[in-house]
N, C-alpha and C positions, 0 to 999 in steps of 0.2 A: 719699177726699177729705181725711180729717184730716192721712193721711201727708203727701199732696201739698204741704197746705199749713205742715205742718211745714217741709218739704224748702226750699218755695218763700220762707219767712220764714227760715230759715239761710243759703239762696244770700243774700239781700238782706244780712243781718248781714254772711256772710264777704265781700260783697264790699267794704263800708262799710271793713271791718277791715283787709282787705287792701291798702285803698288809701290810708288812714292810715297804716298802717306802714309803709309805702312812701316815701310824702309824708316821712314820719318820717325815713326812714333816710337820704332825701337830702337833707335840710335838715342832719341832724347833721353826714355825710358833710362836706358843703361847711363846714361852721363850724366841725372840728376843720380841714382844711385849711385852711383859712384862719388858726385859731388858731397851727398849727403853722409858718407864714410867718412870723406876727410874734410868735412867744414861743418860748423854749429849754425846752421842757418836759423836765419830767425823765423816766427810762424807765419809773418806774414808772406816771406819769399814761396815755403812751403805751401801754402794754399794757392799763391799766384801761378805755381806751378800742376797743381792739381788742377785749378779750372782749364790751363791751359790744355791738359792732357784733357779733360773731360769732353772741349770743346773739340778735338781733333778727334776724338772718339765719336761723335754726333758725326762728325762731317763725314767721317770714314762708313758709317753705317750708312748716312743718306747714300752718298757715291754704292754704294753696294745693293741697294734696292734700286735705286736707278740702272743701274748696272742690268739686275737681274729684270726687270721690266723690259729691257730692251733685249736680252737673250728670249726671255718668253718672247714677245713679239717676233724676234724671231724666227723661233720654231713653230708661231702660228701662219706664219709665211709658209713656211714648208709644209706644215699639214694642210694648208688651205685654208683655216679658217681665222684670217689675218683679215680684219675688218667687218668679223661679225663679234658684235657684243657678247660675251661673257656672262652674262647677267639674264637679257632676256632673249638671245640669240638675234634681234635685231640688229639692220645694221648699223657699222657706223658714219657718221657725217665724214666725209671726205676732210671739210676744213677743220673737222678735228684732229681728222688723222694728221692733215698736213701743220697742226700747229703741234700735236705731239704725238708722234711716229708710234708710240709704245703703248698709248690709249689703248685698253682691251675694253671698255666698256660705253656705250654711247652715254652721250651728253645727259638724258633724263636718269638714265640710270646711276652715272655720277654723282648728279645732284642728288639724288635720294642718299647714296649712301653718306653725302658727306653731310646730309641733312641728319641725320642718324648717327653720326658718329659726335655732331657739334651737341644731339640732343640727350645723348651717353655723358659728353666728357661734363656737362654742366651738370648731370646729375650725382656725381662723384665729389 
């Protein structure tokens, strides 16, 4: 129950944040447009403004997998199978779960894949 209600007070947060950000991005969106109609900005203003937008776009996405990690979680609650790993149907560590509620997959199996993913991105 405490998990659940972890889980179930972060969906509310992310979706509060998700939808601010949001609200955010498109209000700025339009008021540099707009700005950009009736002023000659210079390129550096203009680029200052594009990382900004770029940077709110990264956050918006993180909030939104996170978001969705914790909807799955979940609905692994309700089917039952909310703290068995994903991966090798193993379970998972308790103090995993309690350090993050939305873990679908135990600790080894983690580590493999983020060993695999570190061993991907270097080969790019």
């Amino acid at each position: 129950p405490a998990l659940r209600s972890r889980l179930e007070s972060d969906r509310a947060r992310l979706l509060r944040e998700v939808a601010e950000l949001r609200d955010y991005a498109v209000k700025a969106t339009m008021y540099l447009e707009d700005e950009n109609d009736v002023y000659d900005n210079h390129p550096a203003d203009d680029a200052s403004s594009l990382v900004g937008r770029q940077t709110d776009m990264v956050l918006l996405e993180n909030l939104e997998r996170e978001l969705a990690d914790i909807v799955s979680a979940l609905g692994r609650m309700e089917a039952g199978s909310y703290g068995t790993c994903e991966v090798c149907d193993g379970p998972i560590a308790e103090r995993r779960l309690e350090a993050r509620p939305a873990a679908s997959t135990c600790i080894d199996c983690q580590s493999a894949i983020e060993s695999r993913q570190r061993r991907e991105s270097a080969l790019r």
